[in-house]
Steps between C-alpha positions, in 0.01 A plus 500: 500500500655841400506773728189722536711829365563300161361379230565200312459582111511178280364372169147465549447657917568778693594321862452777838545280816213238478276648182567471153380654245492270148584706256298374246179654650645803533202709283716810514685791718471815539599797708260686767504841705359378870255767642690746724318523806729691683527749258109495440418577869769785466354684231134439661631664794659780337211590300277470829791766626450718213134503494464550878725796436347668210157467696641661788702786338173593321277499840785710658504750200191581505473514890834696454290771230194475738680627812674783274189638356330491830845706616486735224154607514467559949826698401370714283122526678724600865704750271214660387295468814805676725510788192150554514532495877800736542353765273193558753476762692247609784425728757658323777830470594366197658380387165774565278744301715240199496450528149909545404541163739255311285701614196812434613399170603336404195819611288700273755343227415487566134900456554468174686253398202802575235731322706333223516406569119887495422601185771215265306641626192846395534385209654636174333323177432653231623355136498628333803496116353872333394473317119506147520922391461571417165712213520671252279283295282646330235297291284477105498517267221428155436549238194169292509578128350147387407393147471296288219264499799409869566714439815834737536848531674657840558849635602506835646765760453651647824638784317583667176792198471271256551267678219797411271569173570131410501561540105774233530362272704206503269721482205709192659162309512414585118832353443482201722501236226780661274752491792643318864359485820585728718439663812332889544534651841209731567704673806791606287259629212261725737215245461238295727244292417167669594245196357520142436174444420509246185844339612459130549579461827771176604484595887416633776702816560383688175293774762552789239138587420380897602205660419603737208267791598746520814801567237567845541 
């Protein structure tokens, strides 16, 4: 029994620990692009972020131009209030004082108005929520040997070497009859076996099978 990194390439099977796989019902191979769930729930996220975000800045913008206006126009009601106040005059020294008080006041808090007019302003809007970390997620491949049967085997790439040598590995199998056995070590070429469903199992330690929806 060959180790369960290699695989056994001869004439008419392709041997990985106890499966083989008879070459002659292979149907065909091909090359697949797993579904990056990683990088799915990323981009979910950040779009979540981004629309969260928008939605906020708008609600704040316009509570932001609501305060403002409000501002601007007690401003300019308390300026004109305190004028119209100041210029009265009466009879009563009494009176005048009273009425200068009321103008003064109202002109007072005209300022505080166009403080507050220019502080809301200047204001920035600032959405306290961190993006989601964008993080490394490189994408998986997979060469799918499928079976006479509908049934399939598949070797997963661990990175963009292993992407590569997929192609050879698949290659060495289309060449099987023409040349030697030999031996191709999965470790060394950045490749594990992800399926054996359609292998002809010899024994009992050939506990490869995963569901491939959990492939990410």
């Amino acid at each position: 029994m060959s180790a369960t990194n290699e695989v056994r390439i001869d004439r008419d099977s392709v041997r990985y620990g106890d499966d083989i796989i008879r070459v002659s019902n292979i149907s065909r191979m091909y090359m697949i692009q797993f579904f990056n769930r990683k990088k799915k729930k990323y981009e979910d996220d950040l779009k979540k972020y981004e629309d969260g975000k928008r939605i906020y800045e708008i609600l704040e913008k316009n509570r932001k131009n609501s305060r403002l206006c409000i501002f601007i126009i007690a401003a300019i009601c308390l300026f004109l209030l305190g004028i119209f106040f100041l210029r009265q005059t009466g009879h009563a020294v009494e009176q005048n004082m009273t009425v200068k008080t009321a103008g003064m006041f109202c002109v007072g808090i005209g300022a505080v108005c166009v403080l507050a007019a220019i502080l809301t302003a200047g204001k920035k809007i600032v959405y306290n929520h961190e993006p989601p970390e964008k993080g490394d997620f490189p994408e998986n491949y997979g060469l799918v040997i499928e079976m006479n049967s509908g049934q399939s085997v598949i070797f997963k790439a661990l990175d963009e070497i292993g992407k590569e040598n997929l192609r050879t590995f698949r290659d060495n199998i289309n060449d099987a009859a023409q040349q030697q056995p030999f031996t191709f070590n999965l470790t060394e070429h950045h490749i594990q076996m992800e399926t054996n469903e359609g292998a002809i199992v010899i024994g009992d330690n050939a506990q490869h099978i995963v569901n491939q929806e959990g492939m990410d």
